[in-house]
RODO-2510 file (C-alpha; in nm, 4 decimals, decimal comma):
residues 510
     n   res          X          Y          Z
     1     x    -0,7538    -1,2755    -1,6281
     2     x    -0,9335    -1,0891    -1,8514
     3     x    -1,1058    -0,7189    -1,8192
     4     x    -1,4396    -0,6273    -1,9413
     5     x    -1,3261    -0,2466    -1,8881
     6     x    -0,9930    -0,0977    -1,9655
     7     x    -0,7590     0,0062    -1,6882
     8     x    -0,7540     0,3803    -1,5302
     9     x    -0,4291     0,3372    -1,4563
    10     x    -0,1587     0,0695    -1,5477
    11     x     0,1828    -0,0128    -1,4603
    12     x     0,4216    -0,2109    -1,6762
    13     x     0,7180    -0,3254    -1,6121
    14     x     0,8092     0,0453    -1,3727
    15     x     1,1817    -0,0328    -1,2537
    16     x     1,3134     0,2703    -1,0610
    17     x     1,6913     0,3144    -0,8746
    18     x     1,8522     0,5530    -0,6234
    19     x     2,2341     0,4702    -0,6658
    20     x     2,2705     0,1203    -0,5381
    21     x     1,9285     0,0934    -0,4308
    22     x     1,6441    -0,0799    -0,6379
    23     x     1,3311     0,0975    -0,5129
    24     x     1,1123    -0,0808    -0,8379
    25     x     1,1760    -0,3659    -0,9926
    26     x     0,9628    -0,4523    -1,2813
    27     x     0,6358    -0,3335    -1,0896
    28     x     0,3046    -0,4876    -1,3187
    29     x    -0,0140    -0,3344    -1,1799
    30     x    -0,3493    -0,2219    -1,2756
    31     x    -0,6294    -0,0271    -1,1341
    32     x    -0,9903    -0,0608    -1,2317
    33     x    -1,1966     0,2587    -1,2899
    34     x    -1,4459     0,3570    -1,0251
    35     x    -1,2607     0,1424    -0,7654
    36     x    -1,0754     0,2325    -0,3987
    37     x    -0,7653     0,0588    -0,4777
    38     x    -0,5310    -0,0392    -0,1567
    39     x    -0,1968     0,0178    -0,1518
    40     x     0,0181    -0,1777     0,0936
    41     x     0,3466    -0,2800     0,2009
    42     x     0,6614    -0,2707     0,4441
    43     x     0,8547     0,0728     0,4672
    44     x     1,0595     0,0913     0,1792
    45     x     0,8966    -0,1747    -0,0192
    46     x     0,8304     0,0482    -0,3491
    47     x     0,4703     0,1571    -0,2966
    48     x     0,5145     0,5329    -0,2625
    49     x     0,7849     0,5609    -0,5009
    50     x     0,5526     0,3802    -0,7396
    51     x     0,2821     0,5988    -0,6666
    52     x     0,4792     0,9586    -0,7248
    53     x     0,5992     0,7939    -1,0796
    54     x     0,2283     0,8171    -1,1532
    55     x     0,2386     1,1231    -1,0645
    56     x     0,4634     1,2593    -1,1864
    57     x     0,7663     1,3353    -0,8778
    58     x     1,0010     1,0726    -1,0280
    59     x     1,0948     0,9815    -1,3860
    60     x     1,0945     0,5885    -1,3638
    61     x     1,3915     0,4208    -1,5200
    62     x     1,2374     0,1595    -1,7047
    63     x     0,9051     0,0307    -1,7658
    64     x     0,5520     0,1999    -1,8914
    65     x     0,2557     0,4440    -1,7124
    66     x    -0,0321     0,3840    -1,8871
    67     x    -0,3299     0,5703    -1,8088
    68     x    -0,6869     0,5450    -1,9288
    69     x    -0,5329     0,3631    -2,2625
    70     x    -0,2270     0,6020    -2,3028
    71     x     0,0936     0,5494    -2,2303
    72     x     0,2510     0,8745    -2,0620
    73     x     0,5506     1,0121    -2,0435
    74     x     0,4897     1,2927    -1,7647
    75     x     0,8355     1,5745    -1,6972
    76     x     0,6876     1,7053    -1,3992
    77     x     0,3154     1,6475    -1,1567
    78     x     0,1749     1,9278    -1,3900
    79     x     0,1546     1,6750    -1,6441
    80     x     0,0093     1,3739    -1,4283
    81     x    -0,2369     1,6731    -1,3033
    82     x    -0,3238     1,7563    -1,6927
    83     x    -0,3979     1,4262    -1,7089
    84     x    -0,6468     1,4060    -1,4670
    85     x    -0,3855     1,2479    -1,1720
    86     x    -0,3994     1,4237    -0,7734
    87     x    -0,2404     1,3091    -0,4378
    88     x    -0,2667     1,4030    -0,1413
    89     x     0,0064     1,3691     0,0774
    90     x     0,0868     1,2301     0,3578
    91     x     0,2149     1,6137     0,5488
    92     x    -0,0497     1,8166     0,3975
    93     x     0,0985     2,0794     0,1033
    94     x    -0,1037     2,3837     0,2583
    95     x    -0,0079     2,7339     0,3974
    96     x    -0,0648     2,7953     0,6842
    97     x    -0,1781     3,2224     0,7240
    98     x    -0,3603     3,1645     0,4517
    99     x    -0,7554     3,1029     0,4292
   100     x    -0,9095     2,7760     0,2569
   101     x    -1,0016     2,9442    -0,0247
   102     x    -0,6745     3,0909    -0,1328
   103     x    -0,5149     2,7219    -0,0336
   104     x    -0,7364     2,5669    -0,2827
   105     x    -0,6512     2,8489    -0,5588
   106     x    -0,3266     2,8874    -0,4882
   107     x    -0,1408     2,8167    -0,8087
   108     x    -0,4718     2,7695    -1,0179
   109     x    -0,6486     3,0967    -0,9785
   110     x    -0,9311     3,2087    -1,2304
   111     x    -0,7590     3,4961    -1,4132
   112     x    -0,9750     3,7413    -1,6243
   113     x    -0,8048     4,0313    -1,7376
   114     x    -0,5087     4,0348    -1,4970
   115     x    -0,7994     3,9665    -1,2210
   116     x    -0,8433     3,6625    -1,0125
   117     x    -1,1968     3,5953    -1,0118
   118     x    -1,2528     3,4701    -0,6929
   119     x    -1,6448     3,4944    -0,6922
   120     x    -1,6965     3,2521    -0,9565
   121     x    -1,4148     3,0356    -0,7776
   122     x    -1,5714     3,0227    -0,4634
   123     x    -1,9454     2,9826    -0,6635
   124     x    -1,8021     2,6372    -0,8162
   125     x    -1,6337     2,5378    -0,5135
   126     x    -1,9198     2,5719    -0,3135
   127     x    -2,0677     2,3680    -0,5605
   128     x    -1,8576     2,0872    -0,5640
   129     x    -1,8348     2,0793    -0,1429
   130     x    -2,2135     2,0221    -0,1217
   131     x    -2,1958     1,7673    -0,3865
   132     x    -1,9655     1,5707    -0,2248
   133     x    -2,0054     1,6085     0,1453
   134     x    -1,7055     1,8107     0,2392
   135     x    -1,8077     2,1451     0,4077
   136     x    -1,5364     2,4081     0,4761
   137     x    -1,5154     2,7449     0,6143
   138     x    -1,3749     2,8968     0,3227
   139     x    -1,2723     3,2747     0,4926
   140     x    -1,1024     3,0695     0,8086
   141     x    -0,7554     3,0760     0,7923
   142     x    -0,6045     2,6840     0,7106
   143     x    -0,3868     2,6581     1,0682
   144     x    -0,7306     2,7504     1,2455
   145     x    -0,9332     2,4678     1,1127
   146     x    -0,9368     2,1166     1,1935
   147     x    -0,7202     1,8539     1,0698
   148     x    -1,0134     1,6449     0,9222
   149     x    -1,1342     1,9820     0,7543
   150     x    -0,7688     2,0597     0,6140
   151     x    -0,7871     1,7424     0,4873
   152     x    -1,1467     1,7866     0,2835
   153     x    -0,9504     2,1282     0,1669
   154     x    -0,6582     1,8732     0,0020
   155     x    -0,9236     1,6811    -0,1741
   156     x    -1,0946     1,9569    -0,3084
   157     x    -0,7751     2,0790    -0,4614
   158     x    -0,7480     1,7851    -0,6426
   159     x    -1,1593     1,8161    -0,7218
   160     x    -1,1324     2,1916    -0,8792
   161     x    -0,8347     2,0987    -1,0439
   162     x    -1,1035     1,8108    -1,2327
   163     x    -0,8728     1,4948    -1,0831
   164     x    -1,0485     1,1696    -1,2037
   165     x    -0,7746     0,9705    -1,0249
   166     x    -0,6891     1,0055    -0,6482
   167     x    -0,3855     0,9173    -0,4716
   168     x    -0,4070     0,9540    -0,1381
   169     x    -0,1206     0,8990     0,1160
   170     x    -0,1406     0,7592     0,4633
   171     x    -0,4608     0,9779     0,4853
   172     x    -0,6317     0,8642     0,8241
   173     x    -0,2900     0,9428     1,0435
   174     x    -0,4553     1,2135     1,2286
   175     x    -0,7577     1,1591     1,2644
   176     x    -1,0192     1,0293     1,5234
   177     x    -1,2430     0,7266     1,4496
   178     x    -1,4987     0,9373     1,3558
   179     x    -1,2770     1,1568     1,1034
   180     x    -1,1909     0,9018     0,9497
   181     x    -1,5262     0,7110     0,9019
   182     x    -1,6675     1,0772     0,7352
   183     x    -1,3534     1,0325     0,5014
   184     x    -1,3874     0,6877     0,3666
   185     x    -1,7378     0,8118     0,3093
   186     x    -1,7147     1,0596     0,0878
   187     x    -1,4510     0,8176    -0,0719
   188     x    -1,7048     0,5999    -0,1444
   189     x    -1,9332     0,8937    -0,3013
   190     x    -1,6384     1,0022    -0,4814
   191     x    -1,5754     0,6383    -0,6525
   192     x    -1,9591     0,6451    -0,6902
   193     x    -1,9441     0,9099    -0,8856
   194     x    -1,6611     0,7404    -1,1125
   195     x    -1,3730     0,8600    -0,9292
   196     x    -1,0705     0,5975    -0,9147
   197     x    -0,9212     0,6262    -0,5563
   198     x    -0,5815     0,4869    -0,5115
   199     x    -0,5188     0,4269    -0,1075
   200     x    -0,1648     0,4203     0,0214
   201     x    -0,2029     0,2684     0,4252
   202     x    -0,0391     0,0823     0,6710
   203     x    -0,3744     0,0270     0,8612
   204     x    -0,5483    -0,3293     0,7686
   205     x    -0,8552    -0,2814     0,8958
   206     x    -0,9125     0,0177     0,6648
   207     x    -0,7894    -0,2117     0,3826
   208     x    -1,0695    -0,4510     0,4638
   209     x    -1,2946    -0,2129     0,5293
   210     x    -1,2952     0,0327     0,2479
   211     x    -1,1059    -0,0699    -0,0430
   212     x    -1,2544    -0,2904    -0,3844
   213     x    -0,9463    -0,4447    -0,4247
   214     x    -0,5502    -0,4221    -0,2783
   215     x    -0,1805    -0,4627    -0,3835
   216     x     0,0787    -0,6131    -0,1322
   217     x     0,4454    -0,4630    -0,2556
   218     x     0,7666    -0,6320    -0,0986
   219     x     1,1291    -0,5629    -0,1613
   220     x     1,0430    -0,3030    -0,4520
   221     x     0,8106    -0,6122    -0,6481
   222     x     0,4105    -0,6952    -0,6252
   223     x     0,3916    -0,9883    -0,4652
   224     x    -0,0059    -0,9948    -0,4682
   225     x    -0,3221    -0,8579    -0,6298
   226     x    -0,6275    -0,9449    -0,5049
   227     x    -1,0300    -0,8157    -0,4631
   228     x    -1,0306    -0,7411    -0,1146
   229     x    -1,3520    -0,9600    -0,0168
   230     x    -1,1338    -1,2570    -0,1200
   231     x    -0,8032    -1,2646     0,1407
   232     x    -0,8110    -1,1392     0,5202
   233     x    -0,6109    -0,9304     0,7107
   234     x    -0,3511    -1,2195     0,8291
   235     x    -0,2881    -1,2527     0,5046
   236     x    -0,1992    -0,9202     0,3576
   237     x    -0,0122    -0,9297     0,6333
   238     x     0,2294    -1,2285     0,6157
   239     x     0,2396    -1,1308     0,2097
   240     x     0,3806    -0,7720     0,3081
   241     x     0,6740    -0,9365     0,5659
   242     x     0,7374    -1,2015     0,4306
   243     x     0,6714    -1,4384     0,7593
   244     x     0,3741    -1,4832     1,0029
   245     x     0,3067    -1,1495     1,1479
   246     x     0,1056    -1,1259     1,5425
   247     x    -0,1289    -0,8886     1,4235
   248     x    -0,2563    -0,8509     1,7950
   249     x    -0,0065    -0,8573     2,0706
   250     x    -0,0638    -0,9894     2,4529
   251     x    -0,0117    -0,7477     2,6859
   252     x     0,0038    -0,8717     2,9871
   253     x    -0,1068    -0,6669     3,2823
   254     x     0,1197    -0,4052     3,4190
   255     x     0,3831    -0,5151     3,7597
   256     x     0,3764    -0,0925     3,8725
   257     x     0,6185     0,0097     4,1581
   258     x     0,5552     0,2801     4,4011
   259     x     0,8362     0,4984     4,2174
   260     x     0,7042     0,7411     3,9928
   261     x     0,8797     0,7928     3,7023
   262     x     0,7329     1,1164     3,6113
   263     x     0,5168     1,3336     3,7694
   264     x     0,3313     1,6663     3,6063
   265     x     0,2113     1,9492     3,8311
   266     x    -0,0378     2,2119     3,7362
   267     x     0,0953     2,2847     3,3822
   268     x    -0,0294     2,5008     3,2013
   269     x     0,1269     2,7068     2,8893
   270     x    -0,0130     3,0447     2,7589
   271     x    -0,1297     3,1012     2,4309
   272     x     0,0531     3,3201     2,2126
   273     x    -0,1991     3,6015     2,1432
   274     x    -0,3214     3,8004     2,4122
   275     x    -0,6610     3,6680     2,5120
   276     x    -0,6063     3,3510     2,3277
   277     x    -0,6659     3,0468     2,5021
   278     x    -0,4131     2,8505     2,6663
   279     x    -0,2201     2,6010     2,5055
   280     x    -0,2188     2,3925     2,8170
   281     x    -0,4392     2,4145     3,1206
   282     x    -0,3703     2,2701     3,4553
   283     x    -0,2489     1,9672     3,3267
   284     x    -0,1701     1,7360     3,6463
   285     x    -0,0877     1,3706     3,6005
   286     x     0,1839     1,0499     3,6754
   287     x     0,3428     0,7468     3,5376
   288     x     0,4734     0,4800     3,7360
   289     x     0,7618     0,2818     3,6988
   290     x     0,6868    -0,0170     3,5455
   291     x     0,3284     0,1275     3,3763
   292     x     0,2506     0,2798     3,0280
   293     x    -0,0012     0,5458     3,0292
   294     x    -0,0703     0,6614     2,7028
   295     x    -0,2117     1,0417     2,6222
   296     x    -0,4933     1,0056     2,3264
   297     x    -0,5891     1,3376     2,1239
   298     x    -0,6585     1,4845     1,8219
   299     x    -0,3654     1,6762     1,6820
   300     x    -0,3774     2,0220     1,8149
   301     x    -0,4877     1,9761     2,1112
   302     x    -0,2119     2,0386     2,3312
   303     x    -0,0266     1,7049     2,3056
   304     x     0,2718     1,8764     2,1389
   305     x     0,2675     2,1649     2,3545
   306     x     0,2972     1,9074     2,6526
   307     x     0,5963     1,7333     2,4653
   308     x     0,7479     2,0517     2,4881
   309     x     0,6974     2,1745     2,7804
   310     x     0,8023     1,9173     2,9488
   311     x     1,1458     1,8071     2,7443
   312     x     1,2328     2,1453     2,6488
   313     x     1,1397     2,3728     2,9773
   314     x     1,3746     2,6044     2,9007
   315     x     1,2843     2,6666     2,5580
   316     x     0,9550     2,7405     2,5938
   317     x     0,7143     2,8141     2,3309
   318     x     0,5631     3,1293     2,6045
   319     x     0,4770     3,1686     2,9688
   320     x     0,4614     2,8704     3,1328
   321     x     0,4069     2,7364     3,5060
   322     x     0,4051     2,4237     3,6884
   323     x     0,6383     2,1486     3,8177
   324     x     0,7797     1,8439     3,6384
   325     x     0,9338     1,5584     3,8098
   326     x     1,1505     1,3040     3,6532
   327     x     1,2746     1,0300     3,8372
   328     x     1,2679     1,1593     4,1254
   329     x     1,4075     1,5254     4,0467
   330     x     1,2527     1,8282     3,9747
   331     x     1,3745     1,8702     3,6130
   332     x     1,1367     2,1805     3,5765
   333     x     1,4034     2,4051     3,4812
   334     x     1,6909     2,1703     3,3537
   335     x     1,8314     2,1615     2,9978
   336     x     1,7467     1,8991     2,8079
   337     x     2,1076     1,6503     2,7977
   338     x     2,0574     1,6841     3,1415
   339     x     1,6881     1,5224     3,1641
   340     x     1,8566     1,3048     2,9032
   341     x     2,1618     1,1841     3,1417
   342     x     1,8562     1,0725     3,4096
   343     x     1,7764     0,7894     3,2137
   344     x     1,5724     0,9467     2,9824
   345     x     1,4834     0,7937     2,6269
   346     x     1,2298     0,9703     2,3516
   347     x     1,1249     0,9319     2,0215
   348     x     1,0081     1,2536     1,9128
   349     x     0,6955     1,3466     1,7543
   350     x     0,8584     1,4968     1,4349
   351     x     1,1613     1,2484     1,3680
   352     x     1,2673     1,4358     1,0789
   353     x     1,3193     1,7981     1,2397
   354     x     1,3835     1,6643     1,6009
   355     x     1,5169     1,3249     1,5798
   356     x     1,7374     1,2996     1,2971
   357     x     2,0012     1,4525     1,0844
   358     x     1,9263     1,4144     0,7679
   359     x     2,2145     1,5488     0,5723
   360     x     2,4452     1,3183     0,8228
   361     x     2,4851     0,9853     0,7795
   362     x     2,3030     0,6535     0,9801
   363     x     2,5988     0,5592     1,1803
   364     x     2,6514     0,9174     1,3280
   365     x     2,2203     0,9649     1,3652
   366     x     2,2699     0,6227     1,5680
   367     x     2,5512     0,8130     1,8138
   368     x     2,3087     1,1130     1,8548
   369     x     2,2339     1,1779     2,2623
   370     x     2,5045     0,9004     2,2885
   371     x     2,7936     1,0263     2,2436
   372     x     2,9293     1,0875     2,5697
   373     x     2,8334     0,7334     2,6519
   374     x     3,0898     0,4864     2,8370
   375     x     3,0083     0,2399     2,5283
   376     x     3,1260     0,4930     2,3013
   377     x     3,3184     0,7430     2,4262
   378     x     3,6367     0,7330     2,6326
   379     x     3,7983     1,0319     2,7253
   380     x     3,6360     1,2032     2,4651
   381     x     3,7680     1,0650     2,2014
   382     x     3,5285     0,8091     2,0141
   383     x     3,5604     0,4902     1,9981
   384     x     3,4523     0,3893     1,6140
   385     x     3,4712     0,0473     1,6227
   386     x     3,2270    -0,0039     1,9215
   387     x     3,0179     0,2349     1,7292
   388     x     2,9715     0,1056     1,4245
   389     x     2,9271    -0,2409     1,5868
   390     x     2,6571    -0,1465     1,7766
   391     x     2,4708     0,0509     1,4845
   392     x     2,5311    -0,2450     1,2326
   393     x     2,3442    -0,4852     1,5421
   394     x     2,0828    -0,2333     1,5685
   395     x     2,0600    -0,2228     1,1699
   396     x     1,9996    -0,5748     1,1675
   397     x     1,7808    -0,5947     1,5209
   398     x     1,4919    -0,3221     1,3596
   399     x     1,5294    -0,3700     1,0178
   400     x     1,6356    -0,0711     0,9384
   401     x     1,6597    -0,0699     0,5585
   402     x     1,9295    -0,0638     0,3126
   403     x     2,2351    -0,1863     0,5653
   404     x     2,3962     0,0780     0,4696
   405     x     2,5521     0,3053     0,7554
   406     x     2,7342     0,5741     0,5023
   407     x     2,4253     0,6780     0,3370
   408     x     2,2268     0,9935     0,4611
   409     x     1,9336     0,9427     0,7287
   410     x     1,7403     1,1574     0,4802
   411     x     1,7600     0,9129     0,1816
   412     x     1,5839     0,6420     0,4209
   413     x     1,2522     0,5676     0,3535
   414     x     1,0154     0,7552     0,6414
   415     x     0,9189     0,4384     0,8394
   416     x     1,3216     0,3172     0,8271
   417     x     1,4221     0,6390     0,9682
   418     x     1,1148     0,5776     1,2209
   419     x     1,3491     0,2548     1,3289
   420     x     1,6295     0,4104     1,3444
   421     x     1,5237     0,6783     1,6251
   422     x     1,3196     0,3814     1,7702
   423     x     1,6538     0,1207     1,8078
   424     x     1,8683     0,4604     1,8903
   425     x     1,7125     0,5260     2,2117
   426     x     1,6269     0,1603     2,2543
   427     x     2,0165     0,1541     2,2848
   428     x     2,0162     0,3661     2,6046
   429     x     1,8242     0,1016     2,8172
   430     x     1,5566     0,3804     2,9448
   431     x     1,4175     0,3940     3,3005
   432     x     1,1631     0,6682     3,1518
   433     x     1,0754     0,6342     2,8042
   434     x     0,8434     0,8904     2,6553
   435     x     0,7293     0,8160     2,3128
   436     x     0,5521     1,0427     2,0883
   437     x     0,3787     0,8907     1,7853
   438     x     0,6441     0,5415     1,7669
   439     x     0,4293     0,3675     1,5268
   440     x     0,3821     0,7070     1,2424
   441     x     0,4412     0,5545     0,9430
   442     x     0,5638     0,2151     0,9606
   443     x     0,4277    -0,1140     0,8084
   444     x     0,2539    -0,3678     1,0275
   445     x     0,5796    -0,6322     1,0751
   446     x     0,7240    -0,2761     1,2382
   447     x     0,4569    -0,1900     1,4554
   448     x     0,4652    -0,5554     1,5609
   449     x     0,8343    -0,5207     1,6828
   450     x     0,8045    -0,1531     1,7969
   451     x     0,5143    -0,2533     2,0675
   452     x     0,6765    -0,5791     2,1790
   453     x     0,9731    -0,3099     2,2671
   454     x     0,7760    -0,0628     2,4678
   455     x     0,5738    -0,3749     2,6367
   456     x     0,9421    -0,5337     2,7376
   457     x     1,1134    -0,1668     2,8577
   458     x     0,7529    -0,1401     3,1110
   459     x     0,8078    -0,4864     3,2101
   460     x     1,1985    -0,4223     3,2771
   461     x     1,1130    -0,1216     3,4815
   462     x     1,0647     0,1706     3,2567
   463     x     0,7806     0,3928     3,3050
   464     x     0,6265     0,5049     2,9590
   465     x     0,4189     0,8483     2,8363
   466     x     0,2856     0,7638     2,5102
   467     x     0,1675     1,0448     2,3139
   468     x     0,0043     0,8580     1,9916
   469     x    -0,2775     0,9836     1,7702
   470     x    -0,2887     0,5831     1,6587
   471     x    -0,5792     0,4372     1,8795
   472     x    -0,4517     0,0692     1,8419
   473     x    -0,1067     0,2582     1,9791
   474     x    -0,3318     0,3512     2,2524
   475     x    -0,5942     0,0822     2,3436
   476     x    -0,3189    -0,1766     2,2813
   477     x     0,0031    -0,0883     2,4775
   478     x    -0,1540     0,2015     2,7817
   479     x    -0,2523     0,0517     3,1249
   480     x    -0,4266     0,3698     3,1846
   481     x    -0,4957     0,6214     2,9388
   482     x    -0,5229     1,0269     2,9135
   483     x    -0,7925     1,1921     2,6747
   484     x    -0,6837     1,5385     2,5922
   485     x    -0,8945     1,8132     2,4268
   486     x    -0,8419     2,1588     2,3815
   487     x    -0,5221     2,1485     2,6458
   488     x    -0,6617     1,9726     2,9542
   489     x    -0,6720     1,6302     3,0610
   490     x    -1,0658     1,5526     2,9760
   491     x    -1,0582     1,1887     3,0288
   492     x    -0,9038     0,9231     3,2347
   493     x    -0,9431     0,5068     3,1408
   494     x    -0,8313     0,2000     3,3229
   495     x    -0,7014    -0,0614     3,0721
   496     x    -1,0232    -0,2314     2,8985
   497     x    -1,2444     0,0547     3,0205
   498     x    -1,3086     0,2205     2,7377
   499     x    -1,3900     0,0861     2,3368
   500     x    -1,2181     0,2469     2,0433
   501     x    -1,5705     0,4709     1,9445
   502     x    -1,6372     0,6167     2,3077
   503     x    -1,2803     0,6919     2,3254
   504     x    -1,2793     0,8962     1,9506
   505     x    -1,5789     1,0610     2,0798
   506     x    -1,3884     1,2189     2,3830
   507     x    -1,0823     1,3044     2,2046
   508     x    -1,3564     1,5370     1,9681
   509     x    -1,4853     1,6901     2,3059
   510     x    -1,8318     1,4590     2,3491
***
């Protein structure tokens, strides 16, 4: 096929390996200028290591970068940034104490005579925010603004720093409906200005919504390039597993007992500035057994605070008050194996800081919370060869890619170490499962498998909190769902109640 224009950005032949593993093999692909270019794939198919080549994050082994007719050779991302290349990733690279302003300078500040001249900085920024839509309180420090405004503070790093080409990673995965309709607009007045924007997303409907044209990777190769207005969701789909994917599951309607499987009392958790507002305010709900009820928010909004103030009571973050009821007991002051030892399962909200090990490797992340399981364990001394049974079945049950139970957790791919948390406490048969965020991260053949789990453990008797900042989490899986905003319960749905718009607009506090 041939081009009237030349590429912005091409890809010959890129062929990159860690060890054994072949993350790239022989990747061909090209982007056309002015174009929102999707990005798709499974976890661990090759599409974000092919995307930090271009920028820069990974020497490739073999093969050619090629942008805007020059082949480049790039040592570091200060050269890919030189040449016009940004990204914005996935876990936003900004400090926290630190205003918007000084984010956005940080490491590119105006020097004139030993001076940073942050006048004419802030002149040209202000410039570039009303030309492109994206407002900021530049004197507010970054961990006090919004995550949709953080995320206009990313792109106008990229914009000061004179990017032509955009990466951006995964880059609606905390936002509301509305956040992320404002972003994809000012992507579209960002490409109309000649901008290239390159899209990296699990999320289909974006795809189809948003993007000129898309790239399916599989098993570290393209296996289709295509302008978007000529395939359909099913598609992409079954070209990014490999097989026919359910892209919508049945859910069948809920069989609740008259056993509560958690109850929450009047919790609330103070702020930690005097005067501040609380973190969590009279929070009072329950899950049956047998029912999901699923907690929808915008991050920061006291969904994590909840998470741990109810797993981790006595590690709390500051004062708190109120009664929590597990099963039956009041676990309101236990330690956390204990809750565990109930029947407990969770998948944590941060999998890499709470859920895994990542200098360990995946047979021993598989034994975590386990260990002093009958199945695994008798008379404390470990029994290996039940182990590493089990974690090769579980290997091969989720997916979890490479089979390789030696290697580190941390050398997995973000979705595969997703799975293996996921088939970990999968593993302990739960009779409460609370699941924060299951679905961060992983490709569509995962979510797929991941909800037809959490549907069978409510229809086997589990009660489920899910804590998800992915409405089709949300308004897929939950029988009844909690809005929270600003550390209260604001909203309360029956299944079907509520559409995906009115339910964005009460997560922002309409």
């Amino acid at each position: 096929m041939a081009f009237e224009t030349p590429a912005a950005v091409e890809l010959r032949g890129l062929t990159k390996r860690f060890g054994s593993v072949i993350a790239n093999d022989g990747v061909n692909l090209r982007i056309q200028p002015g174009t929102i270019h999707g990005v798709i794939g499974e976890n661990g198919a090759g599409k974000s290591t092919a995307m930090k080549m271009l920028y820069g994050i990974f020497p490739p082994d073999a093969g050619e970068i090629i942008v805007n007719s020059k082949t480049c050779v790039w040592e570091s991302p200060a050269d890919a940034i030189a040449a016009g290349i940004g990204m914005v990733h996935q876990h936003f690279m900004l400090a926290g104490p630190y205003t918007a302003l000084d984010n956005i300078l940080l490491g590119a500040e105006p020097v004139r005579c030993g001076v940073i001249e942050r006048k004419k900085a802030r002149t040209r920024l202000e410039a570039l925010a009303r030309q492109y839509g994206l407002p900021v309180d530049w004197d507010s420090p970054i961990e006090e603004l919004p995550v949709g405004v953080q995320q206009r503070v990313e792109i106008l790093k990229l914009l000061y720093r004179d990017a032509k080409i955009l990466i951006l990673d995964e880059p609606t995965a905390v936002l509301t409906p509305q956040e992320a309709n404002e972003l994809f607009r000012n992507l579209k007045k960002l490409r109309d200005e000649g901008k290239t924007i390159i899209l990296i997303t699990h999320k289909l409907k974006e795809v189809m919504s948003f993007t000129d044209h898309v790239t399916v990777f599989r098993a570290g190769k393209v296996t289709g390039e295509m302008p978007t207005s000529q395939t359909n969701p099913q598609e992409l789909a079954n070209l990014m597993v490999g097989r026919k994917v359910v892209l919508n599951i049945n859910v069948p309607p809920a069989h609740t007992r008259d056993e509560l499987a958690m109850e929450v009392a009047a919790l609330s958790l103070a702020g930690t500035v005097a005067g501040s507002r609380h973190k969590l305010s009279d929070v009072s709900f329950s899950v049956k057994r047998g029912e999901i009820v699923g907690v929808a928010g915008v991050e920061g909004n006291g969904q994590s605070e909840l998470l741990q103030a109810i797993l981790h009571p006595r590690e709390p973050l500051c004062r708190t008050s109120g009664t929590v009821w597990f099963l039956g007991e009041d676990v309101t002051h236990w330690e956390a194996r204990d809750i565990r030892d109930l029947g407990v399962a969770m998948i944590p909200e941060d999998r890499q800081r709470e859920g895994l090990l990542l200098e360990r490797p995946v047979s021993e992340n598989f034994l975590l919370g386990l260990q002093r399981s009958s199945a695994f364990s008798q008379g404390g001394v470990l029994n290996s060869r039940n182990l590493l049974a089990a974690a090769t079945q579980a290997e091969e049950e989720y997916d979890v890619r490479p089979r390789d139970l030696a290697i580190p957790a941390g050398k997995l791919s973000g979705g595969n170490q997703q799975k293996l948390i996921v088939a970990r406490e999968f593993q302990r048969k739960p009779r409460l499962l609370i699941a924060a965020q299951p679905t961060r991260g992983v490709d569509v053949g995962a979510i797929e498998f991941i909800h037809n789990r959490i549907v069978r453990a409510r229809d086997e008797g589990a009660g489920v909190l899910l804590v998800s900042f992915e409405l089709e989490d949300i308004l897929t899986l939950s029988d009844r769902i909690l809005v929270m905003y600003e550390g209260r319960i604001a909203a309360e749905f029956a299944r079907g109640q509520v559409s995906e718009g009115e339910l964005g607009l009460k997560m922002a506090g309409s």
